[in-house]
N, CA, C and O atoms as a Tinker XYZ file with bonds, in Angstrom:
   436  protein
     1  N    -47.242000  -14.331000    3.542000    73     2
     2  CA   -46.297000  -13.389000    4.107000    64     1     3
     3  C    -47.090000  -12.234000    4.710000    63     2     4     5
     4  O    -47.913000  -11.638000    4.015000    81     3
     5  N    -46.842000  -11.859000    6.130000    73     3     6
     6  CA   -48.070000  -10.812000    6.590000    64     5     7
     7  C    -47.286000   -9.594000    5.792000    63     6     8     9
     8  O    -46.119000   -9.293000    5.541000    81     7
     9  N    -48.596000   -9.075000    5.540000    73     7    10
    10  CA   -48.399000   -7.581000    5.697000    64     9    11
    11  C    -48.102000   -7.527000    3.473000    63    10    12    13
    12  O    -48.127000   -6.461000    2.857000    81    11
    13  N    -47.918000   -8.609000    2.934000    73    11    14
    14  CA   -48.153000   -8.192000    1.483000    64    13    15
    15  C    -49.167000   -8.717000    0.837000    63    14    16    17
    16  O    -49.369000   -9.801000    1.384000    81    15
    17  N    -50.014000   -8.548000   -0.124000    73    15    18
    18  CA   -51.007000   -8.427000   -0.510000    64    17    19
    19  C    -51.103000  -10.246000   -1.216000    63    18    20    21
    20  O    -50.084000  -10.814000   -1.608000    81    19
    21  N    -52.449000  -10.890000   -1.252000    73    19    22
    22  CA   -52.437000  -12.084000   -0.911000    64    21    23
    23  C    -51.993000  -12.616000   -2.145000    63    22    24    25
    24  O    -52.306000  -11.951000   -3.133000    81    23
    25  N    -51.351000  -13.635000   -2.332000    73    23    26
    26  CA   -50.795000  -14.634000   -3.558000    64    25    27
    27  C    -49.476000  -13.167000   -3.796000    63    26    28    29
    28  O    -49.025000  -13.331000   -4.929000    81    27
    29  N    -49.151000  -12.568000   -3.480000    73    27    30
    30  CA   -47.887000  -11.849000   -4.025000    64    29    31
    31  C    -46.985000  -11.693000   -2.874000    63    30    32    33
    32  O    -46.797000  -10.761000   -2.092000    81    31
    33  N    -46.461000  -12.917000   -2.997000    73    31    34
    34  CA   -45.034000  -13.034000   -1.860000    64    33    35
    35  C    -43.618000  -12.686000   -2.110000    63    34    36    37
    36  O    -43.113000  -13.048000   -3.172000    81    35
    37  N    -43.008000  -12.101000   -1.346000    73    35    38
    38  CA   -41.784000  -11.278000   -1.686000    64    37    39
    39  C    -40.625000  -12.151000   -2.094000    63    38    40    41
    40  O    -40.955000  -13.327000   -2.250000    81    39
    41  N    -39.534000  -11.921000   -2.276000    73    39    42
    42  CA   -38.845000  -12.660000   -2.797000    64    41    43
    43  C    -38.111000  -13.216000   -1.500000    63    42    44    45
    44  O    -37.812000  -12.564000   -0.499000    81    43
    45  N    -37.812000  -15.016000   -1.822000    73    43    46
    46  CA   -37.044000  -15.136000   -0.792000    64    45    47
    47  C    -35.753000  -15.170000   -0.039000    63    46    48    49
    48  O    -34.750000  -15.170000   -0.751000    81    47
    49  N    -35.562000  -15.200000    1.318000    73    47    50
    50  CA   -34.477000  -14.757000    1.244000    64    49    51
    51  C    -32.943000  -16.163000    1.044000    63    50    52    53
    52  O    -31.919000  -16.286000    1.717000    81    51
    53  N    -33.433000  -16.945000   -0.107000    73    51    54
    54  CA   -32.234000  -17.587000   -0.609000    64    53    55
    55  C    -32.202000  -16.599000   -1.583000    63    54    56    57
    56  O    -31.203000  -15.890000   -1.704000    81    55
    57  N    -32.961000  -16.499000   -2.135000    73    55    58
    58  CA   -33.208000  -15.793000   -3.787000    64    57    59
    59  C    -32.338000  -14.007000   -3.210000    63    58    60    61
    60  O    -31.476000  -13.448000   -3.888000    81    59
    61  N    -32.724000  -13.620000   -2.249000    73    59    62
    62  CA   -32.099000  -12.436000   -1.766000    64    61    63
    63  C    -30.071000  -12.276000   -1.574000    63    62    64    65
    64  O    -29.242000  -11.419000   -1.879000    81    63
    65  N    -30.046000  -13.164000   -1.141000    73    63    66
    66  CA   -29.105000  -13.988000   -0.815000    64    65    67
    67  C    -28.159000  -14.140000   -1.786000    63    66    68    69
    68  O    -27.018000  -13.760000   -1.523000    81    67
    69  N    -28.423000  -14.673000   -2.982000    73    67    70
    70  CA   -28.145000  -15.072000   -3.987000    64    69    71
    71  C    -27.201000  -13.722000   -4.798000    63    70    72    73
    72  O    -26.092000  -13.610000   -5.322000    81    71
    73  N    -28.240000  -12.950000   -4.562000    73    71    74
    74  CA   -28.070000  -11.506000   -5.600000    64    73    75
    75  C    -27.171000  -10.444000   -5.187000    63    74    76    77
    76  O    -26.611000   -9.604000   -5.892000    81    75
    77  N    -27.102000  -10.695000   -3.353000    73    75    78
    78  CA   -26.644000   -9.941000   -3.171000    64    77    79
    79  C    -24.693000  -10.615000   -2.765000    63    78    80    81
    80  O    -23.706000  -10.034000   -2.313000    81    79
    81  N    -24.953000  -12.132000   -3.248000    73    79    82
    82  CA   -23.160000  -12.353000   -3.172000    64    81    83
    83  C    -22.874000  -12.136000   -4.568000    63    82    84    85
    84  O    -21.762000  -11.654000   -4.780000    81    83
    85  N    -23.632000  -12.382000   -5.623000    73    83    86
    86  CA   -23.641000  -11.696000   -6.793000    64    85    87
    87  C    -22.779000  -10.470000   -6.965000    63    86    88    89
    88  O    -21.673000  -10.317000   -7.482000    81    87
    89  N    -23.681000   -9.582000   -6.331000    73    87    90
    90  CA   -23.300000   -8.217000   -6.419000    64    89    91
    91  C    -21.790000   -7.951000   -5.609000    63    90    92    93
    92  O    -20.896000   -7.259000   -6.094000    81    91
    93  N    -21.733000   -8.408000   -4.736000    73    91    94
    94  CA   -20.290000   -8.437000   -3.979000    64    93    95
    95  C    -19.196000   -8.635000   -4.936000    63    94    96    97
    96  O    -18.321000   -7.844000   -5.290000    81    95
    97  N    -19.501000  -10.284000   -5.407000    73    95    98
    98  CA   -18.659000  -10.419000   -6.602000    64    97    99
    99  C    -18.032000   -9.797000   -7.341000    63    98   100   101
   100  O    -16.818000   -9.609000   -7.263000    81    99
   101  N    -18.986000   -9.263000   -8.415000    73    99   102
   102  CA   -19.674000   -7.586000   -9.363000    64   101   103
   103  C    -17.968000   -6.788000   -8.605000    63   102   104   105
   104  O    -16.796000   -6.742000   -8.978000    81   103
   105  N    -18.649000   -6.355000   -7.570000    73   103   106
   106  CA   -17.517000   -5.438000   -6.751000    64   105   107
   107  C    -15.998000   -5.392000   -6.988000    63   106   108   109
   108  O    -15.114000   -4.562000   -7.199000    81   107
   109  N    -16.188000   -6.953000   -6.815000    73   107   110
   110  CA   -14.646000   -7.499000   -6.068000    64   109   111
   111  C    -13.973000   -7.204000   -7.330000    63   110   112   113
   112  O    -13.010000   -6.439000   -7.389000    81   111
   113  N    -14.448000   -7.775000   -8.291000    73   111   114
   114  CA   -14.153000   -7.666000   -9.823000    64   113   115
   115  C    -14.165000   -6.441000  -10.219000    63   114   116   117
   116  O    -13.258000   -6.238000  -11.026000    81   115
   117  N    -14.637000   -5.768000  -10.057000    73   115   118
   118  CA   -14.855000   -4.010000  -10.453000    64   117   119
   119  C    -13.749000   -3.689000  -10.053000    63   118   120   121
   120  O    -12.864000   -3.236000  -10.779000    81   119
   121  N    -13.609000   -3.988000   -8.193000    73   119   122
   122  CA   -11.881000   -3.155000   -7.631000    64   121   123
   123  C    -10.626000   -3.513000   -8.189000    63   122   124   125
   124  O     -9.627000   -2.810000   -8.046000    81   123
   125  N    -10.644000   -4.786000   -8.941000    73   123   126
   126  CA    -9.088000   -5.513000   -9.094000    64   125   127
   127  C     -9.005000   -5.033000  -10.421000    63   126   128   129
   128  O     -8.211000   -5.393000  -11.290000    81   127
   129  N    -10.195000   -3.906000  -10.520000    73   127   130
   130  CA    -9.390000   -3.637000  -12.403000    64   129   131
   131  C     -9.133000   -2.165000  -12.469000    63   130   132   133
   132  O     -8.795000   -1.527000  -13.467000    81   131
   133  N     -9.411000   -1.579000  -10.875000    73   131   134
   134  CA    -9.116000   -0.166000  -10.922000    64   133   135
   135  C     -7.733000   -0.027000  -10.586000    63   134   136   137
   136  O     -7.481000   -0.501000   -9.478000    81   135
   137  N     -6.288000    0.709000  -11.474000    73   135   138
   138  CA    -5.678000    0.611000  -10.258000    64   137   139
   139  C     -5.081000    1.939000   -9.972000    63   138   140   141
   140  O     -5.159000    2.838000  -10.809000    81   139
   141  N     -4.499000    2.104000   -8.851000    73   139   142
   142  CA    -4.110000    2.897000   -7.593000    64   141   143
   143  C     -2.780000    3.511000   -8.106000    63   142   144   145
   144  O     -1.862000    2.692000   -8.154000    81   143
   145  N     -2.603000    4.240000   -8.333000    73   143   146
   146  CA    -1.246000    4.691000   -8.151000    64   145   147
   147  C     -0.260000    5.292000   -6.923000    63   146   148   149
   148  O     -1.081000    5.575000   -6.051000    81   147
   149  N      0.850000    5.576000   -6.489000    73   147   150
   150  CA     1.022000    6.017000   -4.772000    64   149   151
   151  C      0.062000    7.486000   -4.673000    63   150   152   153
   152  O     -0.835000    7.582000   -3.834000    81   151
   153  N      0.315000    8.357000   -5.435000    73   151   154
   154  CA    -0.651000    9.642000   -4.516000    64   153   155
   155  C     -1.935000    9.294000   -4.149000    63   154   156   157
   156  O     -2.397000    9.468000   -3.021000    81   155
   157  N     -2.673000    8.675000   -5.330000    73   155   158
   158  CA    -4.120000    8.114000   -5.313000    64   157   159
   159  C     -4.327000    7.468000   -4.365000    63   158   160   161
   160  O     -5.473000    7.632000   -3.948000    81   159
   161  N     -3.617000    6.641000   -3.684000    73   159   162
   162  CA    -3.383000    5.715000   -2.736000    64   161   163
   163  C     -3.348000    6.158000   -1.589000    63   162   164   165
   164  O     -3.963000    5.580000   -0.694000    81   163
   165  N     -2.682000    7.190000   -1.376000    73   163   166
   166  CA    -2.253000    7.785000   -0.079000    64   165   167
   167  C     -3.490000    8.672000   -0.020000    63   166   168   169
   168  O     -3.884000    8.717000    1.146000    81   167
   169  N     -4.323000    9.464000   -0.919000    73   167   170
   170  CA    -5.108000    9.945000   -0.828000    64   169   171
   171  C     -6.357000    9.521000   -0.270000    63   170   172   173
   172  O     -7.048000   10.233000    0.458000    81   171
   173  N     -6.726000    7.978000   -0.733000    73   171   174
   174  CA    -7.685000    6.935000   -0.399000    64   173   175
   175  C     -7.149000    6.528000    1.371000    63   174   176   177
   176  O     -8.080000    6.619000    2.172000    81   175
   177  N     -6.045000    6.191000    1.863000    73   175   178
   178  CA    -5.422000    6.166000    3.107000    64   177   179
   179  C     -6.140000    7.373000    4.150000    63   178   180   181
   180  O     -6.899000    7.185000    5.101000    81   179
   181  N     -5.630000    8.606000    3.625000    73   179   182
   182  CA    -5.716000    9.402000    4.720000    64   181   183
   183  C     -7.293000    9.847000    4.753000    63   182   184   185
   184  O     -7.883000   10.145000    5.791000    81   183
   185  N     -7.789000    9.845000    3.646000    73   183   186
   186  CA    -9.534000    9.806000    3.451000    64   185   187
   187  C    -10.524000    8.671000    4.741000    63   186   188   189
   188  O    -11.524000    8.701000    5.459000    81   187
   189  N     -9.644000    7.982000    4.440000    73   187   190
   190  CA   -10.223000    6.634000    5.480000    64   189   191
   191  C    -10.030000    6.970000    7.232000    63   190   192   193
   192  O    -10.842000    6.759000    8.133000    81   191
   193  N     -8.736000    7.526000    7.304000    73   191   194
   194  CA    -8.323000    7.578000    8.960000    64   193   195
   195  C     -8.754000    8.890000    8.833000    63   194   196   197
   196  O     -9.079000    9.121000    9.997000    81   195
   197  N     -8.980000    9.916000    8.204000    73   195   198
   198  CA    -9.594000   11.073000    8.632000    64   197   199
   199  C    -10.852000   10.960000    8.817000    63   198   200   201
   200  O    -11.240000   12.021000    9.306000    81   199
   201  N    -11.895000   10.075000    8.658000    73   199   202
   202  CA   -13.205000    9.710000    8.422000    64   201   203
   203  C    -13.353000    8.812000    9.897000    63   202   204   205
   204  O    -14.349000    8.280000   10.387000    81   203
   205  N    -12.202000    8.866000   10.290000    73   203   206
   206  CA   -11.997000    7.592000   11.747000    64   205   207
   207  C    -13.029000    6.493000   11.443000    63   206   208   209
   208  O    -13.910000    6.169000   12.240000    81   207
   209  N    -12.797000    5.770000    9.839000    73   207   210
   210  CA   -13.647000    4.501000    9.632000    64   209   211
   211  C    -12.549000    3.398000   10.668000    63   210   212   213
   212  O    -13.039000    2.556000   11.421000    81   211
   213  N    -11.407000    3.555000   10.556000    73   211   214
   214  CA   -10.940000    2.585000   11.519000    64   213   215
   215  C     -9.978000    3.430000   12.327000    63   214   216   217
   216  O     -9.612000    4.529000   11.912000    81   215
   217  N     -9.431000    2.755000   13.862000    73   215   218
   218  CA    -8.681000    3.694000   14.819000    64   217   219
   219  C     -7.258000    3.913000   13.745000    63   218   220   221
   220  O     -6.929000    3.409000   12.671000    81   219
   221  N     -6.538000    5.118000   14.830000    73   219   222
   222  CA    -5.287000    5.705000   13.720000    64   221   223
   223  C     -4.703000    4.675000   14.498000    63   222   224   225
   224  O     -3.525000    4.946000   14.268000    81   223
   225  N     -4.655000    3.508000   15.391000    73   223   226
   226  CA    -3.425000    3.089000   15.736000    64   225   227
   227  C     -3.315000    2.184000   14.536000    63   226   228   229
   228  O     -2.515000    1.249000   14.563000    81   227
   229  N     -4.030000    2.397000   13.548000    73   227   230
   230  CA    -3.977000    0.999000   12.692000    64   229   231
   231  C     -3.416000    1.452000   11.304000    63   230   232   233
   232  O     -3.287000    0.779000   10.282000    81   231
   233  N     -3.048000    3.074000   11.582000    73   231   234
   234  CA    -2.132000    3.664000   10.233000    64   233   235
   235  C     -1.051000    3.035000    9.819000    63   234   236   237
   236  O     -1.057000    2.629000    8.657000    81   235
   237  N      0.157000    2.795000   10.680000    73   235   238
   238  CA     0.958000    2.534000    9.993000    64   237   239
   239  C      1.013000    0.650000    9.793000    63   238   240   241
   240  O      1.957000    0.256000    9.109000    81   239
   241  N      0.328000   -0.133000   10.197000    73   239   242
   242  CA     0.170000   -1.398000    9.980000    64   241   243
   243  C     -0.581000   -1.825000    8.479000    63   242   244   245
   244  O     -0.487000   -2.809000    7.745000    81   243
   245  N     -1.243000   -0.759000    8.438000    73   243   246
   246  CA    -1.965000   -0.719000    7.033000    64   245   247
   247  C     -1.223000    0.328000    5.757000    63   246   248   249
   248  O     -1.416000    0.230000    4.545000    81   247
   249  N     -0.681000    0.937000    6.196000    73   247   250
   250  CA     0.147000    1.392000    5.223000    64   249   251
   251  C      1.655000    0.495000    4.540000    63   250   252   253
   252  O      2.194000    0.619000    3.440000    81   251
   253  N      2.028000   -0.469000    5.800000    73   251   254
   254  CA     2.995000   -0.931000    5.753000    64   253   255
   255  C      2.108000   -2.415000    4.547000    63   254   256   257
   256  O      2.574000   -2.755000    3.459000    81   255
   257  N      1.238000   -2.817000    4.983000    73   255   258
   258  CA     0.413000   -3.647000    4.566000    64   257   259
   259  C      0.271000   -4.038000    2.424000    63   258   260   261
   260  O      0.269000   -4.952000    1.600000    81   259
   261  N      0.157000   -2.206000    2.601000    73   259   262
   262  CA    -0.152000   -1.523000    1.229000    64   261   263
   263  C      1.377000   -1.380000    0.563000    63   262   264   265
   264  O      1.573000   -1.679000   -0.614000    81   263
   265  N      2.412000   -0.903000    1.418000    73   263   266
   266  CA     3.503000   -0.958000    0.313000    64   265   267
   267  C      3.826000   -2.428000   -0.020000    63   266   268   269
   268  O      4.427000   -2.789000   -1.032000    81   267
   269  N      3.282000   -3.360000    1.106000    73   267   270
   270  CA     4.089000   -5.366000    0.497000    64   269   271
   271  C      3.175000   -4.939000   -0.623000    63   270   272   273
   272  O      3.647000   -4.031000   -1.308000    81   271
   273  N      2.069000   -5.341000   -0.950000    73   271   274
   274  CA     1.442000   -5.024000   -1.894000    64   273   275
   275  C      1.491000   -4.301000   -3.133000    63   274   276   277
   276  O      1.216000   -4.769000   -4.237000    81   275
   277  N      1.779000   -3.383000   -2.934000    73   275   278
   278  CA     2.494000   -2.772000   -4.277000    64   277   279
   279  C      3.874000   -2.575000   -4.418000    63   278   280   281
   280  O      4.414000   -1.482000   -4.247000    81   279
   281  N      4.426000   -3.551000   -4.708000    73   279   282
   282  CA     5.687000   -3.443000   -4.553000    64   281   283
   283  C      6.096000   -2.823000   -5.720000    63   282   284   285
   284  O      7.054000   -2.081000   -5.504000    81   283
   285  N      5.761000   -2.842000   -6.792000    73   283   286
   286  CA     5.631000   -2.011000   -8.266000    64   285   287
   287  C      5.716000   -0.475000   -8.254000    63   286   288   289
   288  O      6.342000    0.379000   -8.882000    81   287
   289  N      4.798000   -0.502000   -7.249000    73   287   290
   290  CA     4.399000    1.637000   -7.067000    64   289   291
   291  C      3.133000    1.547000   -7.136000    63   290   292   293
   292  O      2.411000    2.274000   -6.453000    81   291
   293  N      2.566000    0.463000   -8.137000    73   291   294
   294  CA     0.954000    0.458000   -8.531000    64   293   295
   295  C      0.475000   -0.716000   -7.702000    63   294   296   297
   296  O      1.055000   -1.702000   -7.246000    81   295
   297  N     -0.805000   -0.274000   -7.656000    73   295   298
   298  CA    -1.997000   -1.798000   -6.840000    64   297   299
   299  C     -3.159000   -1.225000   -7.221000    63   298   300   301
   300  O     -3.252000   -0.086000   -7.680000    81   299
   301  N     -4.293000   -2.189000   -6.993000    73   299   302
   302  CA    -5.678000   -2.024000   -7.027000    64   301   303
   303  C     -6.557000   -1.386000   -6.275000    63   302   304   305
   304  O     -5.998000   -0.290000   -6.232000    81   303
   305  N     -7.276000   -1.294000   -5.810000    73   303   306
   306  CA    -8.113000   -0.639000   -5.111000    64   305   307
   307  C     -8.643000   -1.603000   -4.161000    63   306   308   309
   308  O     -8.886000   -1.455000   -2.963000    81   307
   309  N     -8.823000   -2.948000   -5.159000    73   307   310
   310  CA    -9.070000   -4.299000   -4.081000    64   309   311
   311  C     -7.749000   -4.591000   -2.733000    63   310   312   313
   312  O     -7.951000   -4.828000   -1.542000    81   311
   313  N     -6.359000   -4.460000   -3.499000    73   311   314
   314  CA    -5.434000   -4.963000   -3.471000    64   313   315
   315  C     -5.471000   -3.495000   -1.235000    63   314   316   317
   316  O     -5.240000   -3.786000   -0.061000    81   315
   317  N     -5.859000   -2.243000   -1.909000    73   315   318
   318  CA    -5.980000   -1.404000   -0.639000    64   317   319
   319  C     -6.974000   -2.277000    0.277000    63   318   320   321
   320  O     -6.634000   -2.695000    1.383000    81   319
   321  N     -8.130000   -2.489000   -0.246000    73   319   322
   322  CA    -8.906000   -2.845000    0.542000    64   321   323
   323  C     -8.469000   -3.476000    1.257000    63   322   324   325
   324  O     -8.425000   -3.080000    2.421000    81   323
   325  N     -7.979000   -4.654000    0.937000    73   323   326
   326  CA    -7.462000   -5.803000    1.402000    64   325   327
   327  C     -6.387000   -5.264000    2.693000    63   326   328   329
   328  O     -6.601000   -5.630000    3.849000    81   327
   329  N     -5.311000   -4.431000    2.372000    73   327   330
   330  CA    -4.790000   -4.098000    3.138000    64   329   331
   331  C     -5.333000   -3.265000    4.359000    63   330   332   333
   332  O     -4.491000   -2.994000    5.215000    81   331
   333  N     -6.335000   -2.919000    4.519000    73   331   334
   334  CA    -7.357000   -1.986000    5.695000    64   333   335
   335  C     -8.215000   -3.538000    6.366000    63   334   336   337
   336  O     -7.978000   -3.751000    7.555000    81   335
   337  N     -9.059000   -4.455000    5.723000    73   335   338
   338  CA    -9.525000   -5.599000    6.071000    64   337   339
   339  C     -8.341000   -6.368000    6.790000    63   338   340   341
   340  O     -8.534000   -6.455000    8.003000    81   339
   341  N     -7.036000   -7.008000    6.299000    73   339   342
   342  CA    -6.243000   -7.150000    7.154000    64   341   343
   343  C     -6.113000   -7.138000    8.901000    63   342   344   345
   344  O     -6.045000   -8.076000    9.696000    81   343
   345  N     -6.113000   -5.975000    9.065000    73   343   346
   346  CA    -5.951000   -5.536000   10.539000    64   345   347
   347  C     -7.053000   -5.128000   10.773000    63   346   348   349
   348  O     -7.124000   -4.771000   11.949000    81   347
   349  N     -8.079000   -4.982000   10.166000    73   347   350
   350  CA    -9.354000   -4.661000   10.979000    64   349   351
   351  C     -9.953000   -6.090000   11.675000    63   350   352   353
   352  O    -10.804000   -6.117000   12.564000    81   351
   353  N     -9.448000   -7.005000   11.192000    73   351   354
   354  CA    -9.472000   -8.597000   11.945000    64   353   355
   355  C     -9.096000   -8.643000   13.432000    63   354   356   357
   356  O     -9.511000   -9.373000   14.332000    81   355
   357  N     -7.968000   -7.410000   13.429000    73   355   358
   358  CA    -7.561000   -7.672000   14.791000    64   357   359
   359  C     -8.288000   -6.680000   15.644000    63   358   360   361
   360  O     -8.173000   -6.696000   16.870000    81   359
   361  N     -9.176000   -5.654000   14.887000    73   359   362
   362  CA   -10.332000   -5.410000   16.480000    64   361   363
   363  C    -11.454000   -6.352000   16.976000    63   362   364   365
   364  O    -11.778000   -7.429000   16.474000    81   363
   365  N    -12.077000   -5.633000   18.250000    73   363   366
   366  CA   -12.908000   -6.379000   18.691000    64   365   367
   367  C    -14.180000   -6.320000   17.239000    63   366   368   369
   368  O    -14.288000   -5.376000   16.456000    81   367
   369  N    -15.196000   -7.898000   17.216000    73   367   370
   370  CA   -16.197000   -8.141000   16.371000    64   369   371
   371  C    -16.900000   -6.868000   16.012000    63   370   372   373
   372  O    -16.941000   -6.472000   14.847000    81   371
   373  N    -17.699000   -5.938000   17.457000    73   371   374
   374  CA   -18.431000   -4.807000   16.859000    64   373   375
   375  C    -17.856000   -3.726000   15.961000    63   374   376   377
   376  O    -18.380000   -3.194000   14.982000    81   375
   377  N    -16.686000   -3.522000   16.497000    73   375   378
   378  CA   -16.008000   -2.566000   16.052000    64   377   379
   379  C    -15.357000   -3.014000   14.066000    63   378   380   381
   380  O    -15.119000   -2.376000   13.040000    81   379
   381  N    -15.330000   -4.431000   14.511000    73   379   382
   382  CA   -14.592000   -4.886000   12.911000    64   381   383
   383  C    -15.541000   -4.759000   12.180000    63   382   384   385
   384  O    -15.525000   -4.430000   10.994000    81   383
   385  N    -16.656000   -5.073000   13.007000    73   383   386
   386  CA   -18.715000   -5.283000   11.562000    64   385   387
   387  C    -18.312000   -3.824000   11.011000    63   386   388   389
   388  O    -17.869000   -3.624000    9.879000    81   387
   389  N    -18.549000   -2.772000   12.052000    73   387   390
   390  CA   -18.450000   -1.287000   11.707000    64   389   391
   391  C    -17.165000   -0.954000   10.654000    63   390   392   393
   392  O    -17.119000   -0.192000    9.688000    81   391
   393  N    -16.399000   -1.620000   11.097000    73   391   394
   394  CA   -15.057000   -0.627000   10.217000    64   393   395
   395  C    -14.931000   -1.654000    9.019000    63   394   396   397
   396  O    -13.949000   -1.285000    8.375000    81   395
   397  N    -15.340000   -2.483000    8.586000    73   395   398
   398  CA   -15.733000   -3.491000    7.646000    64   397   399
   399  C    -16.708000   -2.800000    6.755000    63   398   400   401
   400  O    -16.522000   -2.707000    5.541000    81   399
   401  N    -17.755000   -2.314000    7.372000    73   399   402
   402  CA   -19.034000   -1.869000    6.710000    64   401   403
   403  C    -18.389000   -0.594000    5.819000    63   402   404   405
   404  O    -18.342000   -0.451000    4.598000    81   403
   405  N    -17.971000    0.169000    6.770000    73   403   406
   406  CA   -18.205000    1.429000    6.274000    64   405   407
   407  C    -16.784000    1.649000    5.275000    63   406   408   409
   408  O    -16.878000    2.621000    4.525000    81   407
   409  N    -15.149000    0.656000    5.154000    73   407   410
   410  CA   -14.202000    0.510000    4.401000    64   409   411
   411  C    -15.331000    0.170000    3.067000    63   410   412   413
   412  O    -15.542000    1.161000    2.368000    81   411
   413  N    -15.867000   -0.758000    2.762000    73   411   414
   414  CA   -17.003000   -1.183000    1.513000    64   413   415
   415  C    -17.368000   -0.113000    1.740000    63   414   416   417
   416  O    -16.437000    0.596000    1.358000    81   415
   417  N    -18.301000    0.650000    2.207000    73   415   418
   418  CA   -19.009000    1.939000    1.387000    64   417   419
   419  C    -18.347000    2.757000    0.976000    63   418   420   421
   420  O    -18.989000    3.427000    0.166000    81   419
   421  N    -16.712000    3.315000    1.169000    73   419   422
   422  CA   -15.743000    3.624000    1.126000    64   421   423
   423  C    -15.578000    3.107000   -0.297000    63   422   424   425
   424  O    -15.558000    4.174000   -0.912000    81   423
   425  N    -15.479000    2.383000   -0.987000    73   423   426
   426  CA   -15.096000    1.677000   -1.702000    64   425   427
   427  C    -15.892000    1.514000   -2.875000    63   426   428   429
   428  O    -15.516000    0.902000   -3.875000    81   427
   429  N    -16.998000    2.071000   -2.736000    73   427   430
   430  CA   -18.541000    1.757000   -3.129000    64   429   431
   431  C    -19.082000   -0.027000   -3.503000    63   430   432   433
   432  O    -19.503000   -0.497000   -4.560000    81   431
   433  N    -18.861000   -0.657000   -2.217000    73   431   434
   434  CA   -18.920000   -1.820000   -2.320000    64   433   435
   435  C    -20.368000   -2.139000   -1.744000    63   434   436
   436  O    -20.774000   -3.300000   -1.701000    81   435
């Protein structure tokens, strides 16, 4: 491997790979056990479109998204996510990588 010191090769990237759907996992499982209540919710909402991680035309499609979803009053944090991922399908690819990326860091995913 250039550039690391000889017989000590970095890890590869199946092995990289591996750890880091791992960790996604980790995540996914972490969000579906937090849950949301409506202020908390709405708070996490307007945090997101004030941050313009995704356009505001996509407020009320994702809010509407979030009440099927909690039809209780309560949902997860996954259960939000999900509802912002939703319609971020329907922008263009660059724009979805971006508003994809930065909803997970949002999320601490």
């Amino acid at each position: 491997m250039p550039g690391s010191p000889k017989g000590k090769a970095g890890p590869t990237l199946e092995s990289r790979l591996e750890f880091l759907y791992a960790s996604l996992g980790q995540d996914i499982e972490r969000l579906k056990t937090i849950p949301l209540n409506p202020p908390t919710a709405k708070e996490y909402i307007f945090a997101i479109f004030r941050k313009k991680v995704i356009p505001m035309r996509l407020f009320h499609p994702v809010v509407d998204e979030w009440n099927k979803m909690a039809v209780t009053g309560y949902g997860s944090q996954w259960q939000l996510h999900n509802a912002f991922t939703e319609h971020i399908k329907h922008l263009s690819p660059a724009v979805a990588f971006n508003a994809t990326r930065k909803v997970g860091q949002f999320f601490q995913m």
